[in-house]
C-alpha positions, -999 to +999 in steps of 0.1 A: +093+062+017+105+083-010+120+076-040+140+101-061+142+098-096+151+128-115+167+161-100+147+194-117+164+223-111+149+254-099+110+242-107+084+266-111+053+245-112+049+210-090+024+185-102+012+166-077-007+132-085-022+108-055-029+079-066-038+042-052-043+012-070-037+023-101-016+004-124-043+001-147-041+034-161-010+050-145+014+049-172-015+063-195-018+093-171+016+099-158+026+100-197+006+128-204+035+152-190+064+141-208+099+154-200+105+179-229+073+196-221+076+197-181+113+212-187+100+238-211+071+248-182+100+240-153+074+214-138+084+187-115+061+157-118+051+138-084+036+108-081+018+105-039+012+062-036-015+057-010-002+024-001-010+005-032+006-026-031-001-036-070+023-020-092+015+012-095+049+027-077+068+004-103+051+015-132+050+056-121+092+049-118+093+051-155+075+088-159+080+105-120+101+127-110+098+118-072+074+095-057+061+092-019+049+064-005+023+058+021+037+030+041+014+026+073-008-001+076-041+023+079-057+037+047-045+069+039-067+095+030-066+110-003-064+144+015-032+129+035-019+118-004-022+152-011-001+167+018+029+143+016+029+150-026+029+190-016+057+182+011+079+175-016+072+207-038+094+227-045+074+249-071+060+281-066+026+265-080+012+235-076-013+212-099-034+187-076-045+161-100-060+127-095-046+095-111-076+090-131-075+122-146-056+144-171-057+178-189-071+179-224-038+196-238-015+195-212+008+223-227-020+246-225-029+240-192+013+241-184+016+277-201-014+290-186-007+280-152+033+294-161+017+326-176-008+335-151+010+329-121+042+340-130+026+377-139+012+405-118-024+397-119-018+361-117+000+366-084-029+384-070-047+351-069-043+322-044-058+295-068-074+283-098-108+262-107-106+241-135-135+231-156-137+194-156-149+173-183-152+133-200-141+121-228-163+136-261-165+097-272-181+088-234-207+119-231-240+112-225-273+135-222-272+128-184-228+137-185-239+168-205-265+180-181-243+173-146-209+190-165-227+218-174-243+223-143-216+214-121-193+237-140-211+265-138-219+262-102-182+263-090-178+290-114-209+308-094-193+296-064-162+316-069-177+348-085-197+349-053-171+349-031-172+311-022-139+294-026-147+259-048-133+234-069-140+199-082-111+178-063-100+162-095-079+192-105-064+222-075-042+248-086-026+268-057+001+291-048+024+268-021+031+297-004-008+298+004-015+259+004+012+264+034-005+290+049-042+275+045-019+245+066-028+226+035-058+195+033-075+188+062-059+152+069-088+137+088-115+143+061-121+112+036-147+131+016-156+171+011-114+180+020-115+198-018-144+220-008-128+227+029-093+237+011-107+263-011-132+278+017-105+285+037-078+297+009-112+322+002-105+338+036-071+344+026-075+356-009-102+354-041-100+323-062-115+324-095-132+292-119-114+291-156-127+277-181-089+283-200-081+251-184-103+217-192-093+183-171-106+149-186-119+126-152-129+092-154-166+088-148-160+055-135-176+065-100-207+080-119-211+053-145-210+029-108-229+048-088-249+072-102-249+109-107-277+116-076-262+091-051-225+107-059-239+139-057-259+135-028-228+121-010-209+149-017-233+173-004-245+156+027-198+159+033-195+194+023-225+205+046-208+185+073-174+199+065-186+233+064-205+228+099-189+204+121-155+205+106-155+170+100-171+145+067-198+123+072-183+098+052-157+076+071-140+058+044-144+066+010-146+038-016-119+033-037-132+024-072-113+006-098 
């Protein structure tokens, strides 16, 4: 099902947001792109609804600009969220970012994104990393050591020639999302990862650290930074072998 709310002409920038189960903090999050500022940047906002059945889609109708929802009765996966948001771009860039997370300063991130891609050497690149962060208030010594490791690793990642990025925030050219054949539907887990490996073979991608997101740490304050990280190695090494995660469901935590 989609639902059209507001008609943005000619947009150069899509934000796509999947989201499921969120009405706790949707509103919060989808109000971080208000109208004045996503008509300055000509950015569409979308809201992808994995199904939710709380009142998430209700709540989103009061900030979105479109919204898609996932009306099967089978989970969708986050990857499959993704897709149906992009289906609906229009852009010439788009902004993957998860429900439960948002950009420091979002005009900054909007004029960079606008800036960048709409110049020569911006154009040149397929996609962006973003550095991704918690809120100042919420750091810990153990968030301090995993952001600043994990940061710099994608960054590595990328100068080396290995496409990566932190799912919470994708930047990518549509023409190239389209011609990647966007998210790999079928993974659950490690789909992030598989995206930017194969936009790699089309085209470098680069880590910038011009653009901070703020993500919940709800998953690490539940689980743990070695079990979270050891999950999403034990999926990428099975995504980059076999094609396929080794997770089958990934746990929704809210």
């Amino acid at each position: 099902m989609i639902i059209e709310l507001n008609h943005i002409a000619d947009p150069f920038i899509s934000i796509v947001v999947p989201a499921y189960k969120e009405e706790k903090i949707v509103e919060a999050i989808l109000s971080k792109y208000p109208k004045e500022l996503r008509a300055k940047y000509r950015a569409e906002l979308i809201l992808s609804d994995g199904g939710s059945g709380d009142k998430t889609v209700e709540l989103a109708k009061k900030h979105a600009d479109t919204i898609v929802v996932h009306d099967e009765s089978r989970r969708q996966t986050i990857a499959e969220g993704r897709n149906a948001g992009a289906a609906l771009a229009r852009g010439k860039v788009i902004i993957f970012i998860n429900c439960d997370t948002f950009p420091a300063d979002t005009e900054a991130m909007l004029s960079y994104v606008y800036n960048w891609f709409s110049g020569e050497n911006g154009y040149n690149y397929p996609a962006l990393a973003t550095r991704v962060y918690v809120k100042p208030e919420e750091l810990g010594v153990s968030d301090w050591l995993f952001y600043t490791f994990f940061n710099n690793y994608v960054r590595l990642l990328n100068v080396v020639g290995v496409g990566a990025c932190r799912g919470e925030c994708q930047i990518v050219r549509r023409d190239i999302f389209e011609q990647a054949g966007g998210y790999n539907a079928k993974l659950v887990a490690g789909e992030d990862f598989d995206l930017f490996a194969r936009i790699r073979k089309i085209g470098k991608t680069i880590y910038t650290s011009a653009i901070t997101v703020i993500e919940d740490p709800r998953r690490f304050r539940k689980e743990g930074y070695i079990k979270v990280m050891y999950k999403w190695s034990k999926n990428a090494l099975k995504v980059l072998f076999s094609g396929s995660a080794s997770d089958k469901e990934w746990e929704a935590i809210r």
